[in-house]
C-alpha positions, 0 to 999 in steps of 0.5 A, a space after each residue: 319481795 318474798 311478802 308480796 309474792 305470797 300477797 298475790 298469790 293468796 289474792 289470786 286464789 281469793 279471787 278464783 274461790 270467789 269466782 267459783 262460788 260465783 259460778 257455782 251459785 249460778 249453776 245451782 239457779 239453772 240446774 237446781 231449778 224449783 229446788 235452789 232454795 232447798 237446804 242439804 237435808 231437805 235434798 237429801 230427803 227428797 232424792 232419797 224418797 222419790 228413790 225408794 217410792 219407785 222401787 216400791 212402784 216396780 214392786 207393784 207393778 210386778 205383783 200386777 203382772 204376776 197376776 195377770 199372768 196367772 190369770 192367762 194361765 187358767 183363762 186365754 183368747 182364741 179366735 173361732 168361727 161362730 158360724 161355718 155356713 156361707 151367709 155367716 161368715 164373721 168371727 168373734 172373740 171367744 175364749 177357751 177355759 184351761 184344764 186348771 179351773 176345774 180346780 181354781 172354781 170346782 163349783 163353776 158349770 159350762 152356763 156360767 162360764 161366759 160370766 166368769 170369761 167377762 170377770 176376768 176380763 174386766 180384771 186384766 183391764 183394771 189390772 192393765 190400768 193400774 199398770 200404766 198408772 204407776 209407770 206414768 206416776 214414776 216419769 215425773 218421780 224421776 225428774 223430781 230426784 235428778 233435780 234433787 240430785 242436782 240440787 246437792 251436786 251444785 249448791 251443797 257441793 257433796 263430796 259423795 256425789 259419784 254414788 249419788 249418780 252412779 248406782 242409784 240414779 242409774 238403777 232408778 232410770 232402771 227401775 223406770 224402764 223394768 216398769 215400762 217394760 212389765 207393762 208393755 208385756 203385760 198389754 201386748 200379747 201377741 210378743 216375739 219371745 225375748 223376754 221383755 218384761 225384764 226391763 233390759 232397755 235394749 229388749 224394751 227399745 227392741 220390742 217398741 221398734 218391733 211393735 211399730 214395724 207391726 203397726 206400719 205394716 198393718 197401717 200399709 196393709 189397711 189403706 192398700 187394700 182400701 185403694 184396691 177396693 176402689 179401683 178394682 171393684 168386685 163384681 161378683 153378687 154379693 150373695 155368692 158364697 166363696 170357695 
């Protein structure tokens, strides 16, 4: 009695291993996705790649963003008027140049200091380009390691996955928001002062939020006074210099 006991008791646990391998190769077809057929090492590459060539984008998007912030440091906007009289009332952007590009260009004078305002301009546009190009870059880099992730999780079965997913996932996902965050300080200017180019996520989905509290006040604003304009006309000549 003892010898069939034992048979079916190493039947059970045959059929339940061969259930899980089921299993297991199922959800290696749903979450593994494009990267099923990938061997251990190809994995294990991959993942680990996509991991250093983010923290290599955060590097960069860093070096741009202490350039920018240099550059606003010699060179910063200020709106003034152009004109104080009645019949030219409209503003422009101009610029202030700081005390230091004396001595970041001895050689610049007062006539060529527009060119050099329309330089650095330019560069913080190319500087805020290459910003947003990285931070895009990194989403699907992302993707691309959590379903390498997910490829050794479910088809491989790595017994050292917890640290797959836990420090260095979770500090990519991190590095993802640090690098959304520097740009997203970088291109706003006008920001409340919480330090949102640290990339805490609270303080970037703060900052977001606050961003499109501005914007819907600024829409509400436009589109108020745009109806106050039709039905209230003004009747005062148009010529007619306000106090």
């Amino acid at each position: 009695m003892d010898p069939t006991l034992e048979q079916i008791v190493a039947a059970t646990k045959a059929s339940l291993k061969a259930n899980a391998t089921l299993i297991d190769e199922a959800k290696c077809h749903v979450y593994g996705q494009f990267l099923h057929r990938m061997n251990q090492a190809e994995a294990n590459g991959l993942y680990w790649s996509c991991f250093i060539f983010n923290i290599m984008l955060l590097i960069i998007v860093a070096c741009l963003y202490t350039s920018s912030i240099k550059r606003q440091k010699y060179v910063y906007h200020s709106h003034v008027s152009i004109n104080k009289q009645c019949t030219n009332l409209q503003t422009k952007r101009a610029f202030e140049i700081a005390f230091h590009v004396s001595t970041w260009h001895p050689e610049i004078s007062e006539r060529d200091i527009e060119g050099l305002r329309r330089s650095h301009r330019r560069s913080e546009h190319w500087l805020l380009f290459a910003s947003f190009v990285a931070a895009s870059v990194m989403i699907p880099v992302i993707i691309i390691e959590a379903l390498a992730g997910l490829n050794i999780n479910f088809c491989h079965k790595q017994d050292l996955i917890m640290f797959y997913w836990g420090p260095f996932f979770l500090l990519s996902v991190g590095t993802l928001i640090a690098t959304w965050g520097l740009f997203l300080s970088q291109s706003i200017e006008n920001e409340p002062a919480w330090n949102v180019a640290l990339g805490t996520p609270v303080l970037v989905f703060a900052a977001l939020g606050h961003w499109a509290h501005v914007f819907v006040r600024y829409s509400w604003r436009q589109m108020r006074d745009k109806e106050k304009k039709v039905v209230h006309p003004s009747l005062a000549p148009r010529d007619l210099c306000p106090r």
